[in-house]
C-alpha positions in Angstrom: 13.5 33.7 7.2 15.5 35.1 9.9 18.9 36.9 10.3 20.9 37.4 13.3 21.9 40.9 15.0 24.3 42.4 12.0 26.9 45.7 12.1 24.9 48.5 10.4 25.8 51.4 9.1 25.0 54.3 11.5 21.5 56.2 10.5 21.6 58.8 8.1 21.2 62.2 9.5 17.8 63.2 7.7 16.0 59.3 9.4 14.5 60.7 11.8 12.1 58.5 13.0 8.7 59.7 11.1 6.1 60.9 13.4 3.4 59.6 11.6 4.3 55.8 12.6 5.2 55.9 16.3 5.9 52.1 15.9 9.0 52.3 14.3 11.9 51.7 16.2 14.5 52.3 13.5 15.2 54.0 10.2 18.2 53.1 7.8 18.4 55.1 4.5 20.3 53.2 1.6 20.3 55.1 -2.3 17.7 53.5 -3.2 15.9 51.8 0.2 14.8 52.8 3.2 14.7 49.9 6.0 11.4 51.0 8.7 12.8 48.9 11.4 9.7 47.5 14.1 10.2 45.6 17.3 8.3 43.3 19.0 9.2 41.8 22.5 6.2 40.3 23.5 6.6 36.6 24.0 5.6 34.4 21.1 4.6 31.7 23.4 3.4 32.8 26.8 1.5 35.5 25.1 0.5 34.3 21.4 -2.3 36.3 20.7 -1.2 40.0 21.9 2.2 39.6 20.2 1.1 38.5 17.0 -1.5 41.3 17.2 1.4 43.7 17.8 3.5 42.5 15.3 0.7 42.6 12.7 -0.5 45.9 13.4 3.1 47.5 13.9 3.9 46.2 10.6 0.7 47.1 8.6 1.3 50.6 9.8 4.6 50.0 8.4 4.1 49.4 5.3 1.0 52.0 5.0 3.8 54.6 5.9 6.1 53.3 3.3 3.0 53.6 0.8 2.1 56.8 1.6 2.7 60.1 -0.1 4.3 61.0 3.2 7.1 58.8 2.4 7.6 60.2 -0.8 7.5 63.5 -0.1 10.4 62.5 2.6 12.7 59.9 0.7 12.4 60.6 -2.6 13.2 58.3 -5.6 13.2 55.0 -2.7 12.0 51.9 -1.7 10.3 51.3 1.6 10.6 47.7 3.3 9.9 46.7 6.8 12.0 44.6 9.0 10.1 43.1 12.0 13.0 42.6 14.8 12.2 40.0 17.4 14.2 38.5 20.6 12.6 34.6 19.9 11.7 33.1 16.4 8.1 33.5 16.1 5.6 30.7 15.2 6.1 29.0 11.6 2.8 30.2 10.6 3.5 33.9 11.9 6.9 33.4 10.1 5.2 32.2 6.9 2.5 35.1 6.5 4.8 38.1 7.0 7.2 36.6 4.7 4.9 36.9 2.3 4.0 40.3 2.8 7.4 40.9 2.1 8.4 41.4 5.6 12.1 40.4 6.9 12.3 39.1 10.3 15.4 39.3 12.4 16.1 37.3 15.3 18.5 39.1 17.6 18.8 36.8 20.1 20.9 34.6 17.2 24.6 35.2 17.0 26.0 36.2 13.7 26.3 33.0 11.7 27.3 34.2 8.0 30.7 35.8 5.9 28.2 37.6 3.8 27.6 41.9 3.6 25.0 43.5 1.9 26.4 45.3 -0.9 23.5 48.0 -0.7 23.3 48.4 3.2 26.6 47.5 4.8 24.9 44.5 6.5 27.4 42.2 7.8 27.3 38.5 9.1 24.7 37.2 6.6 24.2 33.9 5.9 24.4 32.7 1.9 21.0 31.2 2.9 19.8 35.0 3.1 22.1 37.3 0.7 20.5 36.9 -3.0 22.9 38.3 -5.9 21.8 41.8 -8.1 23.9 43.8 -10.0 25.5 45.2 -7.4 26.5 42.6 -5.8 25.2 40.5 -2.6 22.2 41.7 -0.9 20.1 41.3 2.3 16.5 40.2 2.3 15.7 43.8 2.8 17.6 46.0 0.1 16.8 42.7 -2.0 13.2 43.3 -1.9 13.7 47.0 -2.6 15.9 46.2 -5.6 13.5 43.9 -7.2 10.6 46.3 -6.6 13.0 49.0 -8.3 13.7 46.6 -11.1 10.0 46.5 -11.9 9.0 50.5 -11.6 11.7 50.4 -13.9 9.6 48.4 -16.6 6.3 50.2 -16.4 6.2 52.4 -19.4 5.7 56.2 -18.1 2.2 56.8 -19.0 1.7 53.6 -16.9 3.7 55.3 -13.7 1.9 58.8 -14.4 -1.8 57.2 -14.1 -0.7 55.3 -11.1 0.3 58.4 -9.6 -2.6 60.0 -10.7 -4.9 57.0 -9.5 -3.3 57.3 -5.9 -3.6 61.2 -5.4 -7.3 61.4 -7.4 -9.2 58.3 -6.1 -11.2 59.9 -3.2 -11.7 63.2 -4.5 -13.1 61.3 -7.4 -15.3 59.0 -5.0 -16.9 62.1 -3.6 -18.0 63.6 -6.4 -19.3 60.5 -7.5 -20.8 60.0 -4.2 -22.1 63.7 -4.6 -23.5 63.5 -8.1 -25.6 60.0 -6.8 -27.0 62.0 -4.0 -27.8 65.1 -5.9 -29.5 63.0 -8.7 -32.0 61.0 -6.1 -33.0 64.5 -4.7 -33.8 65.5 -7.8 -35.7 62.0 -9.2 -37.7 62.7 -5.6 -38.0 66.0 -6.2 -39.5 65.3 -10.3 -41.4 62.3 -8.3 -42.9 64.5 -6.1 -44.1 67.1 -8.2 -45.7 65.0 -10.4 -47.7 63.7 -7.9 -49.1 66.7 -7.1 -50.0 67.6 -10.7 -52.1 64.0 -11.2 -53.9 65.1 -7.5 -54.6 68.2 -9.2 -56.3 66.4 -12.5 -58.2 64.1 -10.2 -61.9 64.6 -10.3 -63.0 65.6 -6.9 -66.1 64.6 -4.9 
C-alpha cells in the first residue's frame, strides 16, 4: 500500500522530534494519533539488503518508541503509528511484511493521484483505494489504524486495561525477584547439602 506526497498539516508545536529514536524524520500529532514519520533512501534495488535492513530497524525502533512509556508520558490519551516514506516502491515482499506490521508506506516520488482528505489528519490527495470510512469521516491508512486500535482499547473492560498497565510497568521487577528468590534458594539447598555432608563424615566410623 502506498500513497503519494500529500499537503499536511504543519507539526504541532509540542512534536518535537523525540530524542530517544533518532530515526525519525517526522512527527505529526492528530487528537487522537501521532504519525512517527521514518525515511529511507537507500535504493531498493542496487542495494537490497542494507535498505531493507534500514528500513526494518528504523521502523522497529519505531514502533518500540510508540510502545513505550516514553510515548505515553509525552502524548497522552494517543495512538502511535509509523509511516515508512520512500523515493521508489520497495520490493512486493518488503511491501507485504511491513504492511502487516501495520506500517504505511509512502512513495513520494508518486504524484498526488486521489480527491480524498483524511478527516483526522488533513491529508489531502488520497486515493479511495487508501481512505477507509470511521465515524468521523474518511481516513488515511495511518489515522485509520490509530482509530481502529482506539476502537478496541475502548472495549477492554477497565480491570482488563489496569492489569495491562500493571503487566507492562511490573514485569521485570517481578522477573528479578523471581530470578533472586531461584538463586537465593540453590545457595541455600547447597548450603543444607553441604552441611549435611559434613554431619554423615562426622558419624562415619574412622580407621
Amino acid at each position: 500500500m502506498s500513497v503519494p506526497p500529500s499537503a499536511e498539516p504543519a507539526l504541532s508545536p509540542d512534536s518535537q522530534l523525540p530524542p530517544e529514536v533518532p530515526g525519525i524524520a517526522a512527527v505529526l500529532v492528530t487528537q487522537r494519533a501521532v504519525h512517527l514519520v521514518v525515511a529511507v533512501a537507500g535504493d531498493w534495488e542496487a542495494a537490497r539488503a542494507a535498505t531493507v535492513a534500514e528500513a526494518e530497524q528504523r521502523c522497529e525502533a519505531a514502533q518500540d518508541f510508540a510502545d513505550s512509556e516514553a510515548f505515553r508520558a509525552r502524548y497522552p490519551g494517543r495512538v502511535g503509528v509509523v509511516r515508512l516514506q520512500t523515493q521508489h516502491p520497495p520490493p512486493e515482499i518488503v511491501l507485504q511484511v511491513l504492511t502487516e506490521r501495520g506500517v504505511e508506506i509512502e512513495v513520494t516520488s508518486e504524484p498526488p493521484q486521489g480527491d480524498k482528505t483524511c478527516a483526522l489528519c488533513q491529508r489531502a490527495h488520497l486515493t479511495e483505494q487508501l481512505v477507509a470510512m470511521t465515524d468521523e469521516g474518511w481516513a488515511c491508512p495511518s489515522c485509520f489504524r490509530a482509530w481502529l486500535l482506539l476502537q478496541e482499547d475502548r472495549k477492554k473492560p477497565r480491570g482488563e486495561k489496569l492489569l495491562a498497565r500493571l503487566s507492562s510497568r511490573l514485569i521485570y521487577p517481578l522477573l528479578g525477584v523471581v530470578v533472586a528468590l531461584f538463586v537465593l534458594g540453590v545457595l541455600y539447598e547447597l548450603r543444607r547439602l553441604n552441611q549435611a555432608h559434613h554431619i554423615i563424615r562426622q558419624h562415619l566410623p574412622t580407621e
